[in-house]
N, C-alpha and C positions, 0 to 999 in steps of 0.2 A: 504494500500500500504506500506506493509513493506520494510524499507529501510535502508543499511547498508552505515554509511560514510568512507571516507579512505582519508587517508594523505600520497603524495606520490609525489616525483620524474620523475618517472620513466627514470633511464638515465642510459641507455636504460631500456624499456619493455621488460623482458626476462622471463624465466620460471617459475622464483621462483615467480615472482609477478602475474603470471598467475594461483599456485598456491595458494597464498593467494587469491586473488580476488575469486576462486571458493570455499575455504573454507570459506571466508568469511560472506560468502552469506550464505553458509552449517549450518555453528555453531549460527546461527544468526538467522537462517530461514527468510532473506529475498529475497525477488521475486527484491527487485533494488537496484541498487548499485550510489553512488555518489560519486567521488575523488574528493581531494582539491589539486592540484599540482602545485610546484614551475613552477616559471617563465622561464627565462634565464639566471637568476642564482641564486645558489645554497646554500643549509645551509651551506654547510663545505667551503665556499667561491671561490666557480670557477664555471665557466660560463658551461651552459649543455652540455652536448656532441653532439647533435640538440636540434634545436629550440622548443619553445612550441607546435608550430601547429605539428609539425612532430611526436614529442610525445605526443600527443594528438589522434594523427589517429592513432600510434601504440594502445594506452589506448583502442580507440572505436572499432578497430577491433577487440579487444581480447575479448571483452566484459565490458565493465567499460559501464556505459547507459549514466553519464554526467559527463563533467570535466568542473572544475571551477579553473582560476587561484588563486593560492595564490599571492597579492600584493608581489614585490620585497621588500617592507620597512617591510615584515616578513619572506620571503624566504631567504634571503641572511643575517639570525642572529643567534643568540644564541640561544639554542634548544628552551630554555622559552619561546622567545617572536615568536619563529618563531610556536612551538604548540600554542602559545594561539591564534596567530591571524588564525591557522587552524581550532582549537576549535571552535573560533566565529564565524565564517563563517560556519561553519555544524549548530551549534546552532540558528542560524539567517535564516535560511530557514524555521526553523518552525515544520519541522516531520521528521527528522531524529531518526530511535528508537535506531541503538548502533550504536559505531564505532569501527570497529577491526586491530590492530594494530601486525603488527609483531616484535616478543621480543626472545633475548636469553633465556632466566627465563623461559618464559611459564605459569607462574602463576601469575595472576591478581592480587592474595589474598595478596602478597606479595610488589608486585608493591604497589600497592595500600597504603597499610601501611605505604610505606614508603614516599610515594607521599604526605600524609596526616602527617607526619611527618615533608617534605620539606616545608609544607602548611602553615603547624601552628607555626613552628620554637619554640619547645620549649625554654628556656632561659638556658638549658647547651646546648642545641647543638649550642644555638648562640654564648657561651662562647668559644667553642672546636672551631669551625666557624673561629672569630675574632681571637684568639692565632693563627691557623695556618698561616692566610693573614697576617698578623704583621713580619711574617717570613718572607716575600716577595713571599709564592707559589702561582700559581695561583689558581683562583676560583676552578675549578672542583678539582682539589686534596684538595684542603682546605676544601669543603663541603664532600669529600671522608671520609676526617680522622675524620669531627666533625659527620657523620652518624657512623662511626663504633665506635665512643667511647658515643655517646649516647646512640645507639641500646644494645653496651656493660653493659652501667649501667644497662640499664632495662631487660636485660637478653630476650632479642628478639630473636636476630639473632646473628650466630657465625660472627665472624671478617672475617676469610676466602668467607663466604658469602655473606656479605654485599661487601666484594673487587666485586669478580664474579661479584653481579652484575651492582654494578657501573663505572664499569669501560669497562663495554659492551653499544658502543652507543645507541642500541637498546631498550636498557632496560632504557637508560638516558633521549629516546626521548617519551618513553612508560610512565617514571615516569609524566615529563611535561604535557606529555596529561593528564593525570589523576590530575596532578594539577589543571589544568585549568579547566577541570570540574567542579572542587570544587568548583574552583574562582569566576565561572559564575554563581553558583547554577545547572548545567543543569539538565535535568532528562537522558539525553543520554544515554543509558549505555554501559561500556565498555568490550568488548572481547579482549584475545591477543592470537596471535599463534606462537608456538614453531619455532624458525629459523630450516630450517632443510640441511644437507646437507651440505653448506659453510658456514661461516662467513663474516658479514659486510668486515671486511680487508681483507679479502682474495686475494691476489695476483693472481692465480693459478687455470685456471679452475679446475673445477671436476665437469664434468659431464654435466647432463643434467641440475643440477639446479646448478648454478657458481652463483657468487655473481658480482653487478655491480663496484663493483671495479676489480676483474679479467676480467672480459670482455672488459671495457673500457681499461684496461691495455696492453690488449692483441691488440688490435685496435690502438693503438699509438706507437706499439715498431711492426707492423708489416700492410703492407699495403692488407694484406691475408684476408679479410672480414671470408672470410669461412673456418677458423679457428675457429670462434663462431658460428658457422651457428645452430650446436648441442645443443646451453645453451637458445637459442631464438626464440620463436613462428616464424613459415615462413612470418607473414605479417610484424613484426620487422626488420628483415632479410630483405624483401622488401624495407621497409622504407628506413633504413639506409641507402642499395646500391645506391639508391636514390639518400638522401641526398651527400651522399660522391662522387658520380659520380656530381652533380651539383657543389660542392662546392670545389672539388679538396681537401677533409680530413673532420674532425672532430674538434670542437672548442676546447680549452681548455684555461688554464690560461698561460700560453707561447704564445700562439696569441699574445697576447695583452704586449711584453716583451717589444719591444721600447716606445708602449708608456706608458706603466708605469715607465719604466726607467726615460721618458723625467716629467714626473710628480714628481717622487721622485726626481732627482735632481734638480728641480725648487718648491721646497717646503721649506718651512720654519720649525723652531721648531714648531712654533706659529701655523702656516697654519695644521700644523698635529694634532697640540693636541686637535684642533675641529673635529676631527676623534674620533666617538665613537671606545672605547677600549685602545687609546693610550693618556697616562699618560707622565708624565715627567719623563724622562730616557731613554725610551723607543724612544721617537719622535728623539732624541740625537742617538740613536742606530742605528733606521734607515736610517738617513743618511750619518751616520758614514760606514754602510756596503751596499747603493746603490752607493757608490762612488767610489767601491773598488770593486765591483764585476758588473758583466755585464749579467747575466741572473738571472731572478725572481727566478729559485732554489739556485743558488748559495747565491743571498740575504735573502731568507727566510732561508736557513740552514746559515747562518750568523748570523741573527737575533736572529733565536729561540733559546728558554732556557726553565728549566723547570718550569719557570714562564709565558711566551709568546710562545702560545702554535700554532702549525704549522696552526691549524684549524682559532684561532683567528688573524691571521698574513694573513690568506689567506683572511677573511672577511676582515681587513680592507685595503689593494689591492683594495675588488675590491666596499668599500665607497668611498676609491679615485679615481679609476676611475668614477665611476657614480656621481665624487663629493657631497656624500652623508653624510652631515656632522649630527657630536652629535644632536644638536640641532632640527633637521628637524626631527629626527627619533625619538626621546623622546616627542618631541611636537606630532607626528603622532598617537603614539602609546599609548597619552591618550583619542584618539577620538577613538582607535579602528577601523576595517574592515566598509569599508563607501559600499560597490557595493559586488555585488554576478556577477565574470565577465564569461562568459559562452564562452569556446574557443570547446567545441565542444557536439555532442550527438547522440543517435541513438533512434530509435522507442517509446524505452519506455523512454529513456529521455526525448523525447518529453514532455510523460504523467507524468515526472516527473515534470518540466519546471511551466506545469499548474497545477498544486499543489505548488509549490512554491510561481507562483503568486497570490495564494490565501493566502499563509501564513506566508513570507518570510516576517520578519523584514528590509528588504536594497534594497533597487532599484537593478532590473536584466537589466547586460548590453549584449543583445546580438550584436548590432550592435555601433562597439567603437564608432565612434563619435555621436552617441547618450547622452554620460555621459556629454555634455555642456547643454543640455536639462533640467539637473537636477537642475541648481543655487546651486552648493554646492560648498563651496572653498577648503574647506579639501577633498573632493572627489578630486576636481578636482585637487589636491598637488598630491593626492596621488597615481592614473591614471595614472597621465603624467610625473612621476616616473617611471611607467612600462613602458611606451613608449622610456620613452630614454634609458631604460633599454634596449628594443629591438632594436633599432637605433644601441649603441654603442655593442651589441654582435654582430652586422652584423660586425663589424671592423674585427674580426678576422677571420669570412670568407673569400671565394673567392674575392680575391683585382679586379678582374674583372669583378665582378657583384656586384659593393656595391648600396647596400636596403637600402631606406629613410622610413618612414612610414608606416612600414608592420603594424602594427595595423590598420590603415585604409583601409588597401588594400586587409586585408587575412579575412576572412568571416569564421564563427565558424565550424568546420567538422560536416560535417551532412551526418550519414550513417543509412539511414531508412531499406534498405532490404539487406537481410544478403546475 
């Protein structure tokens, strides 16, 4: 039972991940597919455009066979910790044979090299490293300049090159995966496929294959659904109208403006700098411009600099909401992925399901309140993490149907006949 894993989003399921998912399978020659996908919210830090279950029936209509969520204490981090805890969770099933990954680059070989470079950290690149943070840039430009004046000595890769590809998320989130393979030993092996069409940033449809930032984009600056209707499989399309007719719009990080406003101005220096990411100066900063400004863009384009970078400003938004302090997530993250959570699947997921539980390293949770069954305390931190995760996304929904408890209450998609 060949089986291809995937690490994924989907916010929204649209074309282009309908083409990866069937190349993936293609280049891979597997007969099943398995996604690991963020919760309710997100790497780049803001809550999904719907809910999990919603995108979850998008995933299984289109064909994905089983979706597993990623823990929010890896979906809502830095690409590292948020790949590895993907990593481990495809590893931890036990027969996953690759996993394929979509990258600007398109070349593994390359990837790879240099993933095994970030791996090993030789002792000039930690040199070039160190010099550039001492300057106060942030991490990802700092690891930027110490790869291209490594790769420089040793006459690798051109300068122009190594920018290209670092500085494309896809390729940043394609290195991490490939790190973490490393890290784990796995035998998994990795495929990547060329972005085709648009770009991660892309503002701007084009076409049938638009990238999920122009679609989301276009969904929030106009209440026209079928304006995207062209970039997204018709059972997405489905989906969505759905959700947005029940909920009166789509989530985003503005939902949640008063009450993060009401958080940051009742916050301390103190109270902030137990927020993984923020430092001193920084905690001094944010307060300085939640005081003075009155909506989350106007604070975060306050804040940001090109040391505090929009993305790491939006993750720690929303550890404050979820009150998700340094501590909890650094202790979390040395137990690693405790559950394999199954929010949905179809025929052959089934036959996947039962191969897992023959060979799956982690208790499979199909039914949530089942995980109190287990006697695990770290499981159980880290669970009911995602439950308030889902609790407090329901805030920015419809203020006239506010959901207590949907993890108890929403039962995993199950689509047996097509």
């Amino acid at each position: 039972m060949r089986t291809v894993g995937l690490i994924t989003e989907y916010n929204p399921f649209h074309n282009g991940h309908l083409y990866h998912l069937n190349e993936s399978k293609r280049i891979t020659g597997s007969e099943y597919s398995v996604a690991v996908m963020s919760g309710n919210f997100l790497q780049r830090g803001e809550p999904a455009l719907v809910d999990k279950w919603t995108r979850t029936r998008m995933a299984i209509d289109n064909g994905v066979d089983l979706i597993i969520e990623l823990p929010v204490i890896y979906s809502c981090q830095s690409a590292e910790f948020f790949a590895f805890g993907a990593i481990k969770i495809l590893e931890s099933l036990g027969f996953i044979d690759g996993i394929c990954f979509g990258s600007e680059l398109g070349n593994i070989k390359q990837l790879d090299y240099i993933a095994e470079v970030l791996n090993s950290e030789p002792e000039s690149y930690r040199q070039h490293l160190r010099f550039k943070l001492e300057q106060g840039n942030s991490y990802p430009k700092s690891r930027e300049y110490a790869l291209i004046n490594y790769l420089k000595e040793s006459n690798t890769l051109d300068s122009s090159t190594i920018i290209d590809i670092v500085s494309n998320p896809n390729n940043i989130l394609s290195i991490e995966y490939l790190k973490s393979l490393k890290k784990i030993g796995s035998d998994i092996r990795p495929f990547t496929l060329k972005r085709i069409n648009s770009n991660y940033h892309d503002k701007e449809l084009s076409g049938a294959i638009s990238s999920a930032t122009a679609i989301r984009q276009q969904l929030f600056s106009s209440d026209v659904l079928e304006n995207i209707k062209h970039a997204v499989p018709s059972s997405t399309y489905k989906h969505l109208e759905s959700f947005y007719n029940e909920n009166k719009g789509f989530n985003s990080l503005n939902n949640f403006s008063v009450i993060l406003l009401y958080l940051l101005r009742n916050s301390t220096p103190e109270e902030l700098r137990k927020i993984l990411d923020v430092n001193e100066g920084l905690d001094n900063r944010i307060i300085d411009c939640s005081s003075k400004n009155s909506s989350i863009d106007e604070i975060l384009d306050c804040i940001s600099t090109k040391r505090y970078t929009m993305t790491r400003l939006r993750r720690i938004l929303i550890h404050l909401l979820l009150n998700l302090n340094e501590s909890t997530i650094k202790s979390l993250h040395t137990y690693g992925p405790q559950y394999i959570r199954v929010l949905g699947f179809n025929a052959k997921g089934i036959e996947i399901l039962k191969q897992a539980k023959k060979t799956s390293q982690l208790p499979i949770i199909t039914k949530f309140a089942d995980y109190t069954k287990l006697n695990n305390s770290i499981l159980n931190q880290m669970i009911e993490l995602d439950k308030k995760a889902t609790d407090i996304y329901a805030l920015g929904l419809n203020k006239d149907k506010m959901k207590m408890n949907l993890d108890y209450i929403i039962s995993p998609y199950m689509k047996i006949n097509n």
